[in-house]
N, C-alpha and C positions, 0 to 999 in steps of 0.2 A: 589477668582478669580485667583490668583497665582498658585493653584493647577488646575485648569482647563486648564488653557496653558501649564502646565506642559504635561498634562496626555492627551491631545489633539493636540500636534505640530503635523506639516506635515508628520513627518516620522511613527509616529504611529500609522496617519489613514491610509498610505500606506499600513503598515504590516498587520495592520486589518480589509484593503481593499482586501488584498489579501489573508491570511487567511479565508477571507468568504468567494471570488472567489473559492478555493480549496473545499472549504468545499462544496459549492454546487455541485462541478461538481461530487464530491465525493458521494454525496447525490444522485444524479441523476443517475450518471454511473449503478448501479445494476437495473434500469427499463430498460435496454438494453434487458438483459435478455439474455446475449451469455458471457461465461467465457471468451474467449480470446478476446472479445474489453472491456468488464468491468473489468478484470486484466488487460489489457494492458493499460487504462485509469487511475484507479487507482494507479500504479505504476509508471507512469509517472506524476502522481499528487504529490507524495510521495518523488520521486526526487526531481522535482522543487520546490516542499515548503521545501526541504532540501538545497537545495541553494541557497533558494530567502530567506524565511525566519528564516531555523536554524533548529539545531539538533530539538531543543527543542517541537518547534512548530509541524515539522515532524511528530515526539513521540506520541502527541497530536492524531494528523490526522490517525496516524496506528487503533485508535481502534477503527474509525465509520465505515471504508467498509465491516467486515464479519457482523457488526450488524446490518447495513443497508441491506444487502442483505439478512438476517436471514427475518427480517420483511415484507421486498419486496419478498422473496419468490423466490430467485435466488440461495439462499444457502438453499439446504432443510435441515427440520425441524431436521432429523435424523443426521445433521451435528452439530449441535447444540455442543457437547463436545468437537467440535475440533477447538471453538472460540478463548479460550486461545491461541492454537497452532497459530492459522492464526493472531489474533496480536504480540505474541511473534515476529512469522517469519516477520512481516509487519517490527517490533522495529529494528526486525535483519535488514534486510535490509537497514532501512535508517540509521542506528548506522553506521554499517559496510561503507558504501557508502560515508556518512559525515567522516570518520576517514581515508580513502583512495581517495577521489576525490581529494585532493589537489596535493598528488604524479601524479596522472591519471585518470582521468573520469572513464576509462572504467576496470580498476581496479576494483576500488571501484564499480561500477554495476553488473561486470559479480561474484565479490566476494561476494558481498550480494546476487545477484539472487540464485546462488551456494548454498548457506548456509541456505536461507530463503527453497529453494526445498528442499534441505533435511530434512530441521527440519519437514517441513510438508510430506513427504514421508514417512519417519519413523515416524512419530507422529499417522498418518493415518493409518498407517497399527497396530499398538498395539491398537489404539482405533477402531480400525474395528473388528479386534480379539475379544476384550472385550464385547463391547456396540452394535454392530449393527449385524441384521441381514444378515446373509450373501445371503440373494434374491439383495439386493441391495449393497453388499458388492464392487461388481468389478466394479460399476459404481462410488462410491464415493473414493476407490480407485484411476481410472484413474483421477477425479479428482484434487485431490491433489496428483499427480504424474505431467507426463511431462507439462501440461498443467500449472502448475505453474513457473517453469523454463523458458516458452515460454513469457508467458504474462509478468515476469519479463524482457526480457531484451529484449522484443518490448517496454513495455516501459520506457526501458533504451533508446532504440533509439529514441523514440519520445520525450522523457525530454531532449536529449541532443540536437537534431532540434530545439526545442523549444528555449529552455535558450540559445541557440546560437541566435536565432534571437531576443531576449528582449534585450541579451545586446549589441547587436550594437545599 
């Protein structure tokens, strides 16, 4: 019985009230089916469970949205090699953001947005070289080009709206 109030206080149905909050919206976001509100949703999910609930959890949360949209069908199929990439960049992002937000919010956002576009910009172009055919080459390029940059630090603006208005 001891161990069940342990493992069940209020703070940690919170965190795993919230964690599933994220996790759905994260779930859902790719039936949008439009890159810049499903990265902009996602990235703003990625934030706030970086701030609500920790590096750790964030971590966590980086590596359901390219799989979820692999499956939903918003990341085509042909993208498929550049999953690694898009969690790696998702890890960068909230790493980078959680080790700079406490100096400055927007530090820490515009510094992972930065970092996570490159890694997939240069990532994207060596596996487009390699693996795809170049009929759909310049499409899955601009892909992961500006449009990753964008949808980062939209929703960098939208997680910081947000977590401003939770913690009043």
């Amino acid at each position: 019985m001891e161990l069940t109030k342990t493992i069940l206080n209020r703070d940690s149905l919170i965190k795993l009230s919230q964690f599933s909050l994220f996790l759905v919206v994260m779930v859902f976001a790719p039936l949008i089916g439009n890159q810049l509100i499903t990265g902009s949703i996602v990235n703003a999910m990625l934030l706030i469970s970086t701030m609500t609930l920790g590096l750790s959890s964030a971590l966590l949360l980086s590596f359901l949205p390219s799989i979820i949209s692999l499956f939903v069908g918003t990341l085509p199929v042909v993208l498929f090699p550049m999953i690694p990439f898009i969690v790696l960049g998702n890890m960068i992002f909230v790493y980078l953001f959680s080790k700079l937000m406490e100096k400055n919010y927007w530090l820490g956002a515009v510094s992972g947005s930065l970092l996570k576009f490159a890694l997939l910009f240069i990532s994207s172009n060596l596996i487009i070289q390699f693996f795809i055919k170049q009929t759909v080459a310049s499409k899955i390029a601009v892909m992961m080009s500006w449009p990753q940059l964008i949808t980062a630090l939209i929703g960098s603006a939208i997680a910081f709206t947000i977590y401003k208005v939770i913690k009043r």
